[in-house]
N, CA, C and O atoms as a MOPAC input file, in Angstrom:
PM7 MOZYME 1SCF
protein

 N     -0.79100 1     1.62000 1    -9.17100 1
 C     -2.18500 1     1.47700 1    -9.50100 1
 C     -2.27300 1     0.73200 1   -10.82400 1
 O     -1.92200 1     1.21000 1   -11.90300 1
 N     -2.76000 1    -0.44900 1   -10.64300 1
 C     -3.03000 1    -1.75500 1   -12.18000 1
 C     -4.52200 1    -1.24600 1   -12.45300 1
 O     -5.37400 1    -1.14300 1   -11.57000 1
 N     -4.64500 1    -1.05300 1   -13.31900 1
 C     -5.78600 1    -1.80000 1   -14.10200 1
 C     -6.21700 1    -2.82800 1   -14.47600 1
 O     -5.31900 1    -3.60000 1   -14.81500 1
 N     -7.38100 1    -3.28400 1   -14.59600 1
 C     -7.98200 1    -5.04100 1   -14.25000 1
 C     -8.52100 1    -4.87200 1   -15.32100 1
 O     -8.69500 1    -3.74000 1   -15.77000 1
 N     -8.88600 1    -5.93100 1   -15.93300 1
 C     -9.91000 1    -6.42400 1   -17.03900 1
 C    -11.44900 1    -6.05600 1   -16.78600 1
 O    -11.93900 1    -6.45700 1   -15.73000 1
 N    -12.01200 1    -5.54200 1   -17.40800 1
 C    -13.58100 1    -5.33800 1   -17.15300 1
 C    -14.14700 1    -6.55700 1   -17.87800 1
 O    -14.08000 1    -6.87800 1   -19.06500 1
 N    -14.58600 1    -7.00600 1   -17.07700 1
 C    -15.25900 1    -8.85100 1   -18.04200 1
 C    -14.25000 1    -9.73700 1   -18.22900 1
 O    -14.06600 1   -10.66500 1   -17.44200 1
 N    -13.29200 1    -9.46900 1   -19.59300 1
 C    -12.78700 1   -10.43700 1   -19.97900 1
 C    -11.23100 1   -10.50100 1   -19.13800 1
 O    -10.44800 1    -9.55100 1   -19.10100 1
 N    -11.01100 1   -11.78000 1   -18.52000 1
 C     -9.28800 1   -11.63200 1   -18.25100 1
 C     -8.45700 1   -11.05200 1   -18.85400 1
 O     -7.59600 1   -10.21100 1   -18.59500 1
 N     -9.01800 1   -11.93900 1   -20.26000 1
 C     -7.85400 1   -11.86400 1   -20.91700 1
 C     -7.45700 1   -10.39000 1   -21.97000 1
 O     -6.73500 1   -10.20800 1   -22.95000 1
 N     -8.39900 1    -9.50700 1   -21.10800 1
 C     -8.01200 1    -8.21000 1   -21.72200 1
 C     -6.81900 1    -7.47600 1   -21.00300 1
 O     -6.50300 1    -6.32900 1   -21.31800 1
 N     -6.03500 1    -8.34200 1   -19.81300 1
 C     -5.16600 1    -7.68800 1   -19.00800 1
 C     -3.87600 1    -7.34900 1   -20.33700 1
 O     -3.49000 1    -8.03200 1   -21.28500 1
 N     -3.46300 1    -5.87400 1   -19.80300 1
 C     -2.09700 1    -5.56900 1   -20.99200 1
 C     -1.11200 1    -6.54900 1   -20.34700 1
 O     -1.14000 1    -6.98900 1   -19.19700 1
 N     -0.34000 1    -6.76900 1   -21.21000 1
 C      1.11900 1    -6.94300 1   -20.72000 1
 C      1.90300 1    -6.30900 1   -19.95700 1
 O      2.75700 1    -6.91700 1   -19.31100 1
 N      1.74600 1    -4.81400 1   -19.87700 1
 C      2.42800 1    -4.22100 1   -18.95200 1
 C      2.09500 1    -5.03700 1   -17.00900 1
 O      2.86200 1    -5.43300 1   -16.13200 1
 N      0.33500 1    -4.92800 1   -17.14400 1
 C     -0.09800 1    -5.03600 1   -16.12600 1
 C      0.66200 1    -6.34200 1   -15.29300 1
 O      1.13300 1    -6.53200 1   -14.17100 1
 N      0.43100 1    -7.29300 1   -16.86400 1
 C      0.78300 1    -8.50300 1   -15.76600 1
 C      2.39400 1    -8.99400 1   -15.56200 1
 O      2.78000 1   -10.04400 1   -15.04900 1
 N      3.14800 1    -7.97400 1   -16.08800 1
 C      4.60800 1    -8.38600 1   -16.22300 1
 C      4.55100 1    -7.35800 1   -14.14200 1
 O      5.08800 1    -7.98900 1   -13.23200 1
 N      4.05900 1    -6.29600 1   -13.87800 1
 C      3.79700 1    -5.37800 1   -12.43000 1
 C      3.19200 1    -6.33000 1   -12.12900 1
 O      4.11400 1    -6.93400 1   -11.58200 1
 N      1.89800 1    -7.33000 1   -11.99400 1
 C      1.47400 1    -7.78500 1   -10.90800 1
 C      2.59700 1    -9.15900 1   -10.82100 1
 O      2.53300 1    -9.84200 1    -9.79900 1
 N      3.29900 1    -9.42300 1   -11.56800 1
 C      4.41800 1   -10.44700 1   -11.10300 1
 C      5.23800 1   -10.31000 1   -10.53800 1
 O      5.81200 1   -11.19600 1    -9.90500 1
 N      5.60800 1    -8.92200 1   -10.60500 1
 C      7.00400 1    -7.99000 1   -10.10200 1
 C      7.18700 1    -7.61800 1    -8.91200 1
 O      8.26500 1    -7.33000 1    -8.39200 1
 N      5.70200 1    -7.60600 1    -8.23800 1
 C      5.61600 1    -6.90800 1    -6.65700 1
 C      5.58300 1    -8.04700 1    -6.09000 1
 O      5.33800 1    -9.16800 1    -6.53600 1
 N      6.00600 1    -7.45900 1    -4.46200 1
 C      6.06900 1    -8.15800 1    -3.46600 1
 C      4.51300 1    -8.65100 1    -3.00900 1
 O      4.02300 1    -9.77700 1    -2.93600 1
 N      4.16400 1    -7.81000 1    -2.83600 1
 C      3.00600 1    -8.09700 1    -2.63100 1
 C      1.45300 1    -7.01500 1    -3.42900 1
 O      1.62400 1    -5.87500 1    -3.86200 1
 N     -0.09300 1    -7.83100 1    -3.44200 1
 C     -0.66700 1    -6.40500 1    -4.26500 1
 C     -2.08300 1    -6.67400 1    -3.42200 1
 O     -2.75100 1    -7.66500 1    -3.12700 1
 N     -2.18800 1    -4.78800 1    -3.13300 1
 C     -3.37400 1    -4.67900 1    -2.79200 1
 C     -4.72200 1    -4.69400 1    -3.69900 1
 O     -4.88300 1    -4.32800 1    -4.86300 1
 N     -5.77000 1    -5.32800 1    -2.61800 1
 C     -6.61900 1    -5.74400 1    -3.82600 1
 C     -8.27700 1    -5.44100 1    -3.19400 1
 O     -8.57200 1    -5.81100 1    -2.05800 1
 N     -9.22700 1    -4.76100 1    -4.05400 1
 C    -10.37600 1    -4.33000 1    -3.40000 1
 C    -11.37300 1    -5.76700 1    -2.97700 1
 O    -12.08000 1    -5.79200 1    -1.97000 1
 N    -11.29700 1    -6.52200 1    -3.62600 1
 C    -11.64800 1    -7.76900 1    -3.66600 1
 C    -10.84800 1    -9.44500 1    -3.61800 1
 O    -10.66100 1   -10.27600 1    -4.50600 1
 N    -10.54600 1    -9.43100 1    -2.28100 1
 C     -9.28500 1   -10.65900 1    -2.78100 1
 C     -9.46800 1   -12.00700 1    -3.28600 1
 O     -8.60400 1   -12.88300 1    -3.24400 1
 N    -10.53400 1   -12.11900 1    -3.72400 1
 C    -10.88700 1   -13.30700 1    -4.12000 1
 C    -11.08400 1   -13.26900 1    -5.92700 1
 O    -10.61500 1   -13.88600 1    -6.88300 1
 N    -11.94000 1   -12.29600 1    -5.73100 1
 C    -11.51000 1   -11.66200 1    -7.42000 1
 C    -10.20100 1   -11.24600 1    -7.88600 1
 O     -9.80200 1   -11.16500 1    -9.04800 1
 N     -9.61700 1   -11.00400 1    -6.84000 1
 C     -8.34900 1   -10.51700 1    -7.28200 1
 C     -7.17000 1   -12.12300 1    -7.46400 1
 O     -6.13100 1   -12.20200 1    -8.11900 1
 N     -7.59900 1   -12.80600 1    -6.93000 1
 C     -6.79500 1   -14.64200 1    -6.47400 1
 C     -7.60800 1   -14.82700 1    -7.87800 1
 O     -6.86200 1   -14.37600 1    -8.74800 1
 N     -8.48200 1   -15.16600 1    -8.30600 1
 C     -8.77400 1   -15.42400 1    -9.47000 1
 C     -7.94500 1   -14.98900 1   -10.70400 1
 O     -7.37800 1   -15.82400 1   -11.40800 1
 N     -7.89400 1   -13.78600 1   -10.92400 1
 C     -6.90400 1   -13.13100 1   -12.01000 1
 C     -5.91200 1   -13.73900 1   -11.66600 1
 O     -5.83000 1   -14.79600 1   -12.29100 1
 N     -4.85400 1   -13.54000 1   -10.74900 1
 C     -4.51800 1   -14.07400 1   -10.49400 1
 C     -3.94200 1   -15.83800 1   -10.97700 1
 O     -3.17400 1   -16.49900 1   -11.67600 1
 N     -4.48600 1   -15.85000 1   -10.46900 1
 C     -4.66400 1   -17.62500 1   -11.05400 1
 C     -4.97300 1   -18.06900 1   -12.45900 1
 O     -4.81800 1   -19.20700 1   -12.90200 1
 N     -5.50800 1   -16.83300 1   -13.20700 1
 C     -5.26000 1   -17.04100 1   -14.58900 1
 C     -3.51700 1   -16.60400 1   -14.80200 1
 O     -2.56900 1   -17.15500 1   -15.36200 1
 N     -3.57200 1   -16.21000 1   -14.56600 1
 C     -2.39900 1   -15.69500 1   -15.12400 1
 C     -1.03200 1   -16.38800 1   -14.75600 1
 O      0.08400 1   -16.29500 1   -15.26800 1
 N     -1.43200 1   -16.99900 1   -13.86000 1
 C     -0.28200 1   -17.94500 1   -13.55500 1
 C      0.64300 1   -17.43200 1   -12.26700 1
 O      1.76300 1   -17.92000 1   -12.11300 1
 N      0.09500 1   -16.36900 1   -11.29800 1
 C      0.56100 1   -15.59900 1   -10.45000 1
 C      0.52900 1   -15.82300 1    -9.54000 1
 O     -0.66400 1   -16.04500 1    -9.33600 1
 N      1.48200 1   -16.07700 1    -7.91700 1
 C      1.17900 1   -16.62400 1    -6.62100 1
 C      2.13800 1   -15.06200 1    -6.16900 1
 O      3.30800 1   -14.77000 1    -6.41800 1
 N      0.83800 1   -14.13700 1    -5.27400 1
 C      1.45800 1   -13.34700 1    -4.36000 1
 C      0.81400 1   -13.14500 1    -3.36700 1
 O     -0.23400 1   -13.78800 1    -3.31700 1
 N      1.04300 1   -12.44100 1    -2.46600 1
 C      0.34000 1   -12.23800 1    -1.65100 1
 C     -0.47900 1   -11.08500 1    -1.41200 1
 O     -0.02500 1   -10.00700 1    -1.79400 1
 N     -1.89300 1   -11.11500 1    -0.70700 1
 C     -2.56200 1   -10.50600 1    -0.93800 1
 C     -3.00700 1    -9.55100 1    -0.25400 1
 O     -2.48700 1    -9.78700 1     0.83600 1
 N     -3.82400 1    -8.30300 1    -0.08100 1
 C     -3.75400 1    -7.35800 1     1.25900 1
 C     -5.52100 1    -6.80500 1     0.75800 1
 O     -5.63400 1    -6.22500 1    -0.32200 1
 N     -6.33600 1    -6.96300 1     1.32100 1
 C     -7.26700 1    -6.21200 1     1.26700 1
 C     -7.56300 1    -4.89500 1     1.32100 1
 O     -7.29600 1    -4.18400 1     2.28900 1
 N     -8.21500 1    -4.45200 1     0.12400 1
 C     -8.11400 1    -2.71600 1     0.50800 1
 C     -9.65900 1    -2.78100 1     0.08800 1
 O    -10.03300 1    -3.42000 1    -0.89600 1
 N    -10.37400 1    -2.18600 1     0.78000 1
 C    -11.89600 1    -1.92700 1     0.33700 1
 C    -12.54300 1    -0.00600 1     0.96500 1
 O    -11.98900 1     0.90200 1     1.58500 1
 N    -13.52800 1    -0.13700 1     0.53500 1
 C    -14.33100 1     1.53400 1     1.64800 1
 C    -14.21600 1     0.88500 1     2.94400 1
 O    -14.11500 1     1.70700 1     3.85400 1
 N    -14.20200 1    -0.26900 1     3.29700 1
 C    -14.34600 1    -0.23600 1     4.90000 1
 C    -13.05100 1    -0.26100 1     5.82600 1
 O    -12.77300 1    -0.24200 1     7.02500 1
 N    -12.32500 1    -0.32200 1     4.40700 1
 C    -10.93300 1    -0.18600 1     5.99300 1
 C     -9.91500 1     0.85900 1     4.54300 1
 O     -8.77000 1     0.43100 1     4.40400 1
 N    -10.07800 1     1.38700 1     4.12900 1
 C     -9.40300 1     2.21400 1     3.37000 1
 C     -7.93200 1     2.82600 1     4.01300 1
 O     -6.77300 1     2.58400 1     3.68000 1
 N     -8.44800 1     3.66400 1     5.00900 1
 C     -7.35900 1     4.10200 1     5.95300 1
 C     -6.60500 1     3.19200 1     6.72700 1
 O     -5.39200 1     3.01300 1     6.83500 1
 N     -7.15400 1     2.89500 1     7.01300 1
 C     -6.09200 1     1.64900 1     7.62300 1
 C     -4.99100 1     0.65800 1     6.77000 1
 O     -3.82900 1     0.27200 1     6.89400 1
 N     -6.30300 1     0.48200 1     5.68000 1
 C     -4.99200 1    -0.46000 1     4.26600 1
 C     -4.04400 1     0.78100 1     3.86800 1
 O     -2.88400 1     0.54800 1     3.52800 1
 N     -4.45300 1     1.87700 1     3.90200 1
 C     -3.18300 1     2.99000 1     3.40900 1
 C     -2.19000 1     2.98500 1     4.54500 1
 O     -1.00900 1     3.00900 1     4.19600 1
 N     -2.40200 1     2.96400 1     5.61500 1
 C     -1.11000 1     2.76300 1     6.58000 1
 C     -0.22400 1     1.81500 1     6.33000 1
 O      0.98900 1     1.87600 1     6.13200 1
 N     -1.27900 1     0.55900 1     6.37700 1
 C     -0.43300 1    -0.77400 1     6.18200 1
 C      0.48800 1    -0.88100 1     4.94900 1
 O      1.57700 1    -1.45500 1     4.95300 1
 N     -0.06400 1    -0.27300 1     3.91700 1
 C      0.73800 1    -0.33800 1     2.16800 1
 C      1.23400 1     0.65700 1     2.74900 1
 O      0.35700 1     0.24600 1     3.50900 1
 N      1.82000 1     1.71000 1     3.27500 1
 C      3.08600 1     2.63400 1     3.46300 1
 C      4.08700 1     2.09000 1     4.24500 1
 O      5.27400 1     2.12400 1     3.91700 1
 N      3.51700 1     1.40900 1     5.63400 1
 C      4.36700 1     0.49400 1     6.59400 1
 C      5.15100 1    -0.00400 1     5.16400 1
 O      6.16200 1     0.57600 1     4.76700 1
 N      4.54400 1    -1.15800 1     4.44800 1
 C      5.30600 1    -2.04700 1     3.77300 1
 C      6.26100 1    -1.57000 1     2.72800 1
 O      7.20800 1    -2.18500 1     2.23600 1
 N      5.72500 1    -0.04100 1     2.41300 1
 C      7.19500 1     0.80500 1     1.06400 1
 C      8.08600 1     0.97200 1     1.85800 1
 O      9.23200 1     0.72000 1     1.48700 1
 N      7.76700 1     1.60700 1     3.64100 1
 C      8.91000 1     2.09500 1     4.15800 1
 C      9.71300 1     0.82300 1     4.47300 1
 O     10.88500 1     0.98900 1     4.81100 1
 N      9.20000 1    -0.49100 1     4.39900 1
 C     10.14400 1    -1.47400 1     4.70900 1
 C     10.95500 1    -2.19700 1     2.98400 1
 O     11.43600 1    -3.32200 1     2.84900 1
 N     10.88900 1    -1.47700 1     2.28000 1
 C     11.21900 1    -1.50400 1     1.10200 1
 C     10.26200 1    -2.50200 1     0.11300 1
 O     10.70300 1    -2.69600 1    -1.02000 1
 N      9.18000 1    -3.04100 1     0.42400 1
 C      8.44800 1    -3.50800 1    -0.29200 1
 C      7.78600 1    -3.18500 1    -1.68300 1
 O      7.19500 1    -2.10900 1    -1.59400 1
 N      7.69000 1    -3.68300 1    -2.80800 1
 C      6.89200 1    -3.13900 1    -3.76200 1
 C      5.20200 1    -3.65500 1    -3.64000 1
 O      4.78700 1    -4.72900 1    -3.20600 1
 N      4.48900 1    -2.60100 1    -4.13200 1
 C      3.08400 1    -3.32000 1    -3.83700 1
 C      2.26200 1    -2.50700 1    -5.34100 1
 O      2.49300 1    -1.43200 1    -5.89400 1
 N      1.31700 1    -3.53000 1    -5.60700 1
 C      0.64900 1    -2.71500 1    -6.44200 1
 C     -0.87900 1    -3.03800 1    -6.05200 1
 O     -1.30300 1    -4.13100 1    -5.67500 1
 N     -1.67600 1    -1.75000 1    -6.23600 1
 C     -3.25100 1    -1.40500 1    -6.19800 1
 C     -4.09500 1    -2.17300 1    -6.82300 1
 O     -3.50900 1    -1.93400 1    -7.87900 1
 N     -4.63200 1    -2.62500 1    -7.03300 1
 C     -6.36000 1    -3.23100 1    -8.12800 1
 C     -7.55800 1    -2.99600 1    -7.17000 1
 O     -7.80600 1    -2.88500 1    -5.97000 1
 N     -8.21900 1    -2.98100 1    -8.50600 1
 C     -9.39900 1    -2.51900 1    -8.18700 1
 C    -10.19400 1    -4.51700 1    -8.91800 1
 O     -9.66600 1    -5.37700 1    -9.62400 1
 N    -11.59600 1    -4.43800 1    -8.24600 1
 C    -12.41600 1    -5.53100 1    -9.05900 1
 C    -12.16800 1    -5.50300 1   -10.16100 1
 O    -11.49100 1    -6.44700 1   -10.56900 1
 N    -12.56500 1    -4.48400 1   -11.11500 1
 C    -12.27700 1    -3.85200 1   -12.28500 1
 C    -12.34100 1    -2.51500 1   -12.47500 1
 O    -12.96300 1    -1.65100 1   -11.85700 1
 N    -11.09900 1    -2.40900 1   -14.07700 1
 C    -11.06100 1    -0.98900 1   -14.26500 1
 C     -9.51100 1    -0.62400 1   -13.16000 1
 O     -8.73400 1    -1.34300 1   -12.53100 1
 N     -9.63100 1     0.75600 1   -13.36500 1
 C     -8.84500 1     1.84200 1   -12.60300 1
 C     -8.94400 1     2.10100 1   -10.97300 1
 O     -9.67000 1     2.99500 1   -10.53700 1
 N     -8.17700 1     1.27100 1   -10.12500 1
 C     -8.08200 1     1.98900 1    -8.70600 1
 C     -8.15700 1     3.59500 1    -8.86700 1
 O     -7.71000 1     4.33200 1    -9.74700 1
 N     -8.85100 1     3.85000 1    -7.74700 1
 C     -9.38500 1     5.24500 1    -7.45900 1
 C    -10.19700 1     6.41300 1    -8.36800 1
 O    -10.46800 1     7.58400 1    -8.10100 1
 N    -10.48000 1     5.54900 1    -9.60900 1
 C    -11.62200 1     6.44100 1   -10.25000 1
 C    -12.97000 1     5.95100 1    -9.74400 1
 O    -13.71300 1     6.86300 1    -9.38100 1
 N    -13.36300 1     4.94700 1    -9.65600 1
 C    -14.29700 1     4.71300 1    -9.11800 1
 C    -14.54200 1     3.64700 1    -7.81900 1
 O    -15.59600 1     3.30800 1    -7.28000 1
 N    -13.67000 1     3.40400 1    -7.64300 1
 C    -13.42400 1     2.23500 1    -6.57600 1
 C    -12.33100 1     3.16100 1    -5.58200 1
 O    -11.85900 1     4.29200 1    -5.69200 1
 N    -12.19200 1     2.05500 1    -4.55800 1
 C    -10.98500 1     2.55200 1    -3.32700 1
 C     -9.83800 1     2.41900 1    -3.66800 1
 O     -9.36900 1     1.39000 1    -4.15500 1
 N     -9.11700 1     3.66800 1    -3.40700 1
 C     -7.89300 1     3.87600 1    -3.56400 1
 C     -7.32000 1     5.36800 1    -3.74200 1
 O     -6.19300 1     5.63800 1    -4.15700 1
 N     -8.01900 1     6.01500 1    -3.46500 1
 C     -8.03100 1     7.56700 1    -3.27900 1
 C     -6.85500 1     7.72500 1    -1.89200 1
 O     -5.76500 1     8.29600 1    -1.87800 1
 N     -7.43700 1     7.12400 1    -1.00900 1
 C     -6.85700 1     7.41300 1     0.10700 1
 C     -5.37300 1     6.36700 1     0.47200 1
 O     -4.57500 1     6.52600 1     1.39500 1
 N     -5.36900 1     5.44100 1    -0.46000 1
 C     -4.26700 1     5.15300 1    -0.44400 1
 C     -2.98700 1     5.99900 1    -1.52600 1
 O     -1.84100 1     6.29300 1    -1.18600 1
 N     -3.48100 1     6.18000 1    -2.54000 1
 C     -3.14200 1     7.38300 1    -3.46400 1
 C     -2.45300 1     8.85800 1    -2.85000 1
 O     -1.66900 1     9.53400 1    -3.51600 1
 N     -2.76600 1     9.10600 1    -1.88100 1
 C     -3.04700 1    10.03900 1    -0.90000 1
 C     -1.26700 1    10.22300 1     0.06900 1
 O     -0.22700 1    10.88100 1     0.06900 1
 N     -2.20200 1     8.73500 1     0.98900 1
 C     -0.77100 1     8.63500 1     1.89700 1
 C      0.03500 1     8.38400 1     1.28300 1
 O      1.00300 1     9.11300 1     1.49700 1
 N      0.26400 1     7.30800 1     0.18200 1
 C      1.17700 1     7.17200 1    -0.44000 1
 C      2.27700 1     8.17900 1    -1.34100 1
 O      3.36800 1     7.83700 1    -1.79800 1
 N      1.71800 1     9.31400 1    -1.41800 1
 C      2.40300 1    10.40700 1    -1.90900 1
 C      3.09400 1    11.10200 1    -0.88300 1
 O      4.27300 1    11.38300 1    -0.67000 1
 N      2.04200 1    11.29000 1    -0.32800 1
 C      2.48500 1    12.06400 1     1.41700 1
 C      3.60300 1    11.53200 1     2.14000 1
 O      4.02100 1    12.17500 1     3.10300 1
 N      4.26100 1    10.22600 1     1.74900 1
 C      5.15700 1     9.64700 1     2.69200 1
 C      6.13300 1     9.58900 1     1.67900 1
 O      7.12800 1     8.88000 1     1.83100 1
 N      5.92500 1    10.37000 1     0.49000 1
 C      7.59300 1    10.41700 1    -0.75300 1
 C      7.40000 1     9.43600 1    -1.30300 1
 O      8.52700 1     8.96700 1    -1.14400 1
 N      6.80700 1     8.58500 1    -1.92700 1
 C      6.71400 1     7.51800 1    -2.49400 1
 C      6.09200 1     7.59200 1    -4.13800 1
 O      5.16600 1     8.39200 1    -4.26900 1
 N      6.41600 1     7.01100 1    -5.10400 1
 C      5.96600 1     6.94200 1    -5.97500 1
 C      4.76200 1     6.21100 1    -6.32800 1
 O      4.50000 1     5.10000 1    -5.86600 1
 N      3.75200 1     7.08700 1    -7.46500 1
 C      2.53300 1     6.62800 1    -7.43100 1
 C      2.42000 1     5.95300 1    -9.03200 1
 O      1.93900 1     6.84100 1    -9.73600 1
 N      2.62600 1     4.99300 1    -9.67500 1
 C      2.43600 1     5.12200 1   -10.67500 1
 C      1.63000 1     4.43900 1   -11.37900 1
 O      2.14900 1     3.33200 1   -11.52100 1
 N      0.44500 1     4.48900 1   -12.00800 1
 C     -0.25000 1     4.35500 1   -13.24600 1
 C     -0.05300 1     3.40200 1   -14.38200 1
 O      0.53900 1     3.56100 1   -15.45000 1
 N     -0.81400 1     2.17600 1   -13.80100 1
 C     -0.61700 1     1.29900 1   -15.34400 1
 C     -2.26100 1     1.23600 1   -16.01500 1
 O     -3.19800 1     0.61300 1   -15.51700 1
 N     -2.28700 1     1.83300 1   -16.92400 1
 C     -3.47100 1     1.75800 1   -17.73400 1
 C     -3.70500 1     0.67900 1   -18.00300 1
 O     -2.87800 1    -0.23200 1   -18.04000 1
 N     -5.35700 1     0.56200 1   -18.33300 1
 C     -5.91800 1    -0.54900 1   -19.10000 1
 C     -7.38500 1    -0.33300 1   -19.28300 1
 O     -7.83500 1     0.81100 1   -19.34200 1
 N     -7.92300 1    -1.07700 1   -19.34800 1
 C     -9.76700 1    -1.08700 1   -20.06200 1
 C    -10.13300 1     0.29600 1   -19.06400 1
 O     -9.79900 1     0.83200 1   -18.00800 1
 N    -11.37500 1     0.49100 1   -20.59900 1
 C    -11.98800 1     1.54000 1   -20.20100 1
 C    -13.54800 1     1.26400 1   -20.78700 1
 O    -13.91600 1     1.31900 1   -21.96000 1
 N    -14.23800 1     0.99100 1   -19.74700 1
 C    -16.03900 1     1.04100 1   -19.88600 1
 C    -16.39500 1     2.04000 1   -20.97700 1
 O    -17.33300 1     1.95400 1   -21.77000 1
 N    -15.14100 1     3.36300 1   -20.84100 1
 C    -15.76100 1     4.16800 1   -21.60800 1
 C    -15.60900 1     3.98000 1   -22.87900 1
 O    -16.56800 1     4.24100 1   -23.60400 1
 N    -14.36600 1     3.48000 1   -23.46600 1
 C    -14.24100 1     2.86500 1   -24.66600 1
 C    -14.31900 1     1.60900 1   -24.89200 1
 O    -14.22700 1     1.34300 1   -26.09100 1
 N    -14.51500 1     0.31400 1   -23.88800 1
 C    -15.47700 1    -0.56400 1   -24.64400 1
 C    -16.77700 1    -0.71900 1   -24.74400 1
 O    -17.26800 1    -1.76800 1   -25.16100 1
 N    -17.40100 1     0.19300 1   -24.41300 1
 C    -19.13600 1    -0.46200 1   -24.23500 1
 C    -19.31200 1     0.28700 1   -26.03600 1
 O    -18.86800 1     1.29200 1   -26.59100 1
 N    -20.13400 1    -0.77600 1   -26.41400 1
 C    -20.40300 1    -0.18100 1   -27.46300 1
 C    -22.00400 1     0.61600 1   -27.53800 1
 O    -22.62500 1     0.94400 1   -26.52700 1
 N    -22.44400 1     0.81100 1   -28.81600 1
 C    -24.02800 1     1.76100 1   -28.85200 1
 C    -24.82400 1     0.95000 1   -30.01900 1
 O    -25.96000 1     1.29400 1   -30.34500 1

C-alpha cells in the first residue's frame, strides 16, 4: 500500500517512488492518474485497475499474481489506499492468502491543510 501525493507530485517520499519502481506491476484506483505520476517520475509499469466497482475481483487478480511470485503495489488517486478509497478488500485477501501487507506512508490532508 503507496501513498500518493495529495495535489502536488512532487510531494511523493522517496521511499514511495524507489516501491513504485521496484514492483512488477501496481494496482491503481485510477489508471490514468496513476500513468500520470507515473510519468513524472520517470516510471514505465504496468498497470491493473482496482476501483469500488470491481474491488473483489481486482483482489483475486493481485493474489493470482503474488501466488505467481509477482510484486505489486496498491495506490490510491490520492493519499492512503484503504482509508478512504479502495483497498480494504484487497488488504483483506491479501492477508488471507499469507502474504505480506505493507505500508508506505506519505501525505496526510490531515496534516497538510492548513487553518
Amino acid at each position: 500500500m503507496v501513498a500518493t501525493p495529495i495535489g502536488n507530485l512532487g510531494d511523493i517520499s522517496e521511499r514511495a517512488r524507489s516501491v513504485l519502481a521496484s514492483v512488477d506491476r501496481i494496482a491503481a484506483e485510477d489508471t490514468r492518474n496513476t500513468a500520470r505520476l507515473l510519468q513524472f517520475l520517470g516510471i514505465h509499469k504496468p498497470l491493473m485497475a482496482h476501483h469500488a466497482h470491481n474491488e473483489r475481483a481486482s483482489a483475486e487478480g493481485i493474489v493470482a499474481c503474488l501466488q505467481k511470485g509477482e510484486s505489486i503495489a496498491l495506490v490510491s488517486d490520492a493519499g492512503t489506499p484503504a482509508v478512504s478509497d479502495p483497498g480494504c478488500a484487497v488488504v483483506q485477501a491479501v492477508a488471507q492468502a499469507g502474504f505480506a501487507v505493507v505500508p508506505v506512508p506519505g501525505a496526510s490532508t490531515g496534516t497538510a491543510s492548513g487553518t
